[in-house]
C-alpha positions as a printed Julia matrix, in Angstrom:
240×3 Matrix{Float64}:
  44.1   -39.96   19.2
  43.32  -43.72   20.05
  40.82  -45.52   19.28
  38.79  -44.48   23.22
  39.18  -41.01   22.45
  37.78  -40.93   19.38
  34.29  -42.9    20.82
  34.19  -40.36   23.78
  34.32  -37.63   21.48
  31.58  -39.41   19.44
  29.75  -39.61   22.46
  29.88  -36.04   23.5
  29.08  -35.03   20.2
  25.95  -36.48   20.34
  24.97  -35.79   23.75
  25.51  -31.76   22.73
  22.58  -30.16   23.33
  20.17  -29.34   20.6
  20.13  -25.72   19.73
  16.76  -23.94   20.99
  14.98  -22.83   17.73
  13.93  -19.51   19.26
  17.52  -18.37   19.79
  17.61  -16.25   17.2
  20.45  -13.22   16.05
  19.97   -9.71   16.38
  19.24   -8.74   13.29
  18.94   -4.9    15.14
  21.32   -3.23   12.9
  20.62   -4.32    9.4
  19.67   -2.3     6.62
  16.24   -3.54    5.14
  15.03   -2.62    1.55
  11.34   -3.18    0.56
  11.4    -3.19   -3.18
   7.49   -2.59   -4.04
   7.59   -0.53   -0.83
   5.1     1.83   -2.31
   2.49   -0.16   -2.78
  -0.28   -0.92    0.24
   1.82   -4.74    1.49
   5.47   -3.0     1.27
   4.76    0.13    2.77
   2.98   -1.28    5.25
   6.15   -3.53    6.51
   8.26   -0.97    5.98
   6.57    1.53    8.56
   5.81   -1.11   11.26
   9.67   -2.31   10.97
  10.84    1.18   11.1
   8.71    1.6    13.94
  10.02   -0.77   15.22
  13.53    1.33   14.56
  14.71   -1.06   12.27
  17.19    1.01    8.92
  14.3     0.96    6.05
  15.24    2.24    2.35
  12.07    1.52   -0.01
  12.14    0.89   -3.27
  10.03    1.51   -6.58
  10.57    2.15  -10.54
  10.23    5.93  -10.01
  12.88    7.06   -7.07
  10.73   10.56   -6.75
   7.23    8.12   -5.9
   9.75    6.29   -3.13
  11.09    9.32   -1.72
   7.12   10.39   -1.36
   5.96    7.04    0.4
   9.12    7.4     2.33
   8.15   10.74    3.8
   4.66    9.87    4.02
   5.99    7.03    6.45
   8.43    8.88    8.94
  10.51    7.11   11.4
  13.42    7.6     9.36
  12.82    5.37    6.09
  14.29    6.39    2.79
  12.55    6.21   -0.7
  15.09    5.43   -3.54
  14.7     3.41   -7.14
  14.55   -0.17   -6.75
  18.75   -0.69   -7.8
  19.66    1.84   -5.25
  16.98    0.85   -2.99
  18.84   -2.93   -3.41
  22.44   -1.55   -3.34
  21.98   -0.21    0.03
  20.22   -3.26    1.98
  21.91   -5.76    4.02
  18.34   -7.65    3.55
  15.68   -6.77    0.92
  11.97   -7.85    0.96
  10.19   -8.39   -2.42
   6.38   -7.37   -2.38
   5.46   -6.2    -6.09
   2.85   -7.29   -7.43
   2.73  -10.76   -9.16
   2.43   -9.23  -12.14
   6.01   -7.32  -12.58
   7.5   -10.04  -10.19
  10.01  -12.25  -12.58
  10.62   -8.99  -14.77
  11.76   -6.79  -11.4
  14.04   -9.51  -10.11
  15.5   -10.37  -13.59
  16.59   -6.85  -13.73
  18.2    -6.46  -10.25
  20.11   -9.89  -10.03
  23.39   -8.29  -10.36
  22.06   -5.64   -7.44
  20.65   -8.55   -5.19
  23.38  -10.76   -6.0
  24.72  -11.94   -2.14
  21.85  -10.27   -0.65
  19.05  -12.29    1.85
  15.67  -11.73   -0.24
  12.55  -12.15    1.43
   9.83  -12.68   -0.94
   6.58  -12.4     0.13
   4.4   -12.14   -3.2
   1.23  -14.66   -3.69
   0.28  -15.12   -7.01
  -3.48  -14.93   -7.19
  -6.41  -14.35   -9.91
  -9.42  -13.14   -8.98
 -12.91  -13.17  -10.89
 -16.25  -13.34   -9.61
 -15.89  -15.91   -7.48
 -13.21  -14.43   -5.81
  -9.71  -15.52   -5.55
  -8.28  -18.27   -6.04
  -3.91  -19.33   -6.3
  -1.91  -19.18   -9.87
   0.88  -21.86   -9.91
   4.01  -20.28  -11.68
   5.91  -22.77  -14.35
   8.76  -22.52  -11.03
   6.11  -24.14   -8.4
   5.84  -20.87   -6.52
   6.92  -16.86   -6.71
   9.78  -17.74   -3.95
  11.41  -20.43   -6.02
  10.64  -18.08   -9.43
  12.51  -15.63   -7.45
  15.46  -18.43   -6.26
  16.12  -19.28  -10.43
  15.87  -15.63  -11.24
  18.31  -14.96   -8.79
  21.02  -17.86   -8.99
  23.51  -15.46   -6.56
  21.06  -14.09   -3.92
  19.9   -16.32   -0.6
  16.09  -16.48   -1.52
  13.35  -17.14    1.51
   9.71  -16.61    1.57
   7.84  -15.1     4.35
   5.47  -12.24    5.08
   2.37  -13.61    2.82
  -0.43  -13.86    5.25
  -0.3    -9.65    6.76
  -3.27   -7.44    6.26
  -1.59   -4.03    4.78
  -4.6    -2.48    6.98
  -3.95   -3.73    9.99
   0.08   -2.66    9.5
  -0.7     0.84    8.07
  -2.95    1.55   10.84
  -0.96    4.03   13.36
  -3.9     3.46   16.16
  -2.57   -0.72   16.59
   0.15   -0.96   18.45
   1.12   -4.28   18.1
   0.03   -7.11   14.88
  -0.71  -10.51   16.31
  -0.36  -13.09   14.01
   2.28  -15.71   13.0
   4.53  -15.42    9.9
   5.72  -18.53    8.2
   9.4   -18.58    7.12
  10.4   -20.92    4.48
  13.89  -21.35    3.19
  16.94  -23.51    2.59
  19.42  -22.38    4.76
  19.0   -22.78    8.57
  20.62  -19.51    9.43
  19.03  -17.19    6.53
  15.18  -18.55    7.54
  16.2   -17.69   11.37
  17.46  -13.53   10.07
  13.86  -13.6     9.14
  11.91  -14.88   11.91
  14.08  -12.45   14.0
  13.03   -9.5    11.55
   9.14  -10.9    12.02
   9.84  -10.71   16.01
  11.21   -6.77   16.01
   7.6    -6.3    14.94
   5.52   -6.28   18.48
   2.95   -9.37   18.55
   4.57  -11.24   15.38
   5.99  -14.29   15.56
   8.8   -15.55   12.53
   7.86  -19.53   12.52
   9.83  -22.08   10.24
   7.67  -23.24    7.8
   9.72  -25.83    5.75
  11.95  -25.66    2.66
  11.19  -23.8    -0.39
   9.56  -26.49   -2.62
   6.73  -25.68   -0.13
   6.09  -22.31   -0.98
   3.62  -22.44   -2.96
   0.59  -23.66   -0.56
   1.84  -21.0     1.8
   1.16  -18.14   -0.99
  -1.7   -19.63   -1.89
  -3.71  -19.52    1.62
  -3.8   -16.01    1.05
  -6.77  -16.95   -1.48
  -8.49  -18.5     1.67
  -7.91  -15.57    3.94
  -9.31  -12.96    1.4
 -12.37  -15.38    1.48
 -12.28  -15.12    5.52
 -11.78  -11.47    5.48
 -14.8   -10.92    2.8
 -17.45  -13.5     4.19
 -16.38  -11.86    8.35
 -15.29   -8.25    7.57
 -12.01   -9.08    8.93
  -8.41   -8.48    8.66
  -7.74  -11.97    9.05
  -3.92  -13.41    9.55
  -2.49  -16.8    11.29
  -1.26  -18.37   14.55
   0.42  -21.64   14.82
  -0.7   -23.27   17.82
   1.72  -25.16   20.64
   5.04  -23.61   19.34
């Protein structure tokens, strides 16, 4: 190659076109797990994806409680212990509660090891005041979840959702935004694209996950919102 051909190729290289940040895969045929999927957050994503005929296999300690919130949901979802539940996902979405959070994941890295994880837990006390954000030692639950789990591709996403608004069979569609943060370009857009099978949600990129932790901590806010307005408060990012 001389010297011309290498500076036109230069040149088209940087006149390629940027890629359009909603062109996102089809994430159609993955399987997703929902470890926590028994509790009011998990089971609520799990029926409005497999509504939205997405492959669901929930998760908890106790397969036989699973295989009850699985049939309690329909549209196909399975209820399995939390390895199995794991085993079986392409993708697998982490809502326990903050509580069991580093002790769930420490036990299932082998099971999660290559695996997307989604965490969407917010670490929050309450007293009576209200609620207000815990800062884990890691900076957030995501990046507790991205040192737990050294082998896994770790995002966050899925904090801000009312679990009333996505149990409710009368709504047909939940519009609000949810904020995808992550390190790899192609693991945050898998998510958003999961977020979009959902009819009215949005998957936005939200940043890297160092910034995590004031994303699961606005959920503190929007429990204020939903108290002080007797709403089901969620989010929408404006001019995107």
């Amino acid at each position: 190659m001389t010297s011309t051909d290498g500076a036109q190729g230069a040149q088209s290289a940087q006149k390629a076109p940027a890629k359009d940040p909603w062109d996102l895969p089809d994430v159609s045929g993955l399987v997703v797990g929902v470890l926590g999927g028994t509790g009011p957050q998990g089971k609520g994503l799990a029926y409005r994806l497999a509504r939205s005929g997405q492959k669901v296999i929930i998760g908890s300690r106790a397969a036989e409680r699973a295989r009850a919130a699985a049939e309690e949901i329909g549209h196909g979802v399975e209820g399995a212990e939390n390895a199995e539940a794991a085993r079986r996902s392409d993708m697998v979405i982490v809502a326990v509660p903050w509580e069991g959070h580093g002790k769930t994941l420490e036990a299932l890295r082998e099971e999660l090891a290559g695996k997307l994880v989604v965490d969407c837990v917010n670490p929050l006390g309450f007293d009576k005041k209200g609620a207000y954000a815990l800062r884990p030692e890691e900076g957030s639950a995501a990046e507790q979840a991205a040192a737990l789990l050294p082998d896994s591709r770790v995002t966050a996403a899925f904090h801000h959702l009312s679990a009333v608004l996505l149990l409710d069979p009368q709504i047909e569609q939940i519009d609000t935004d949810v904020m995808v943060l992550g390190e790899e370009r192609a693991d945050v857009e898998t998510v958003q694209a999961l977020a979009g099978r959902i009819p009215g949600m949005r998957g936005i990129f939200a940043g890297r996950l160092r910034n995590a932790h004031q994303v699961e901590s606005l959920v503190a806010n929007l429990i204020s919102v939903n108290r002080r307005y007797k709403a089901h408060a969620g989010l929408r990012v404006t001019d995107v």
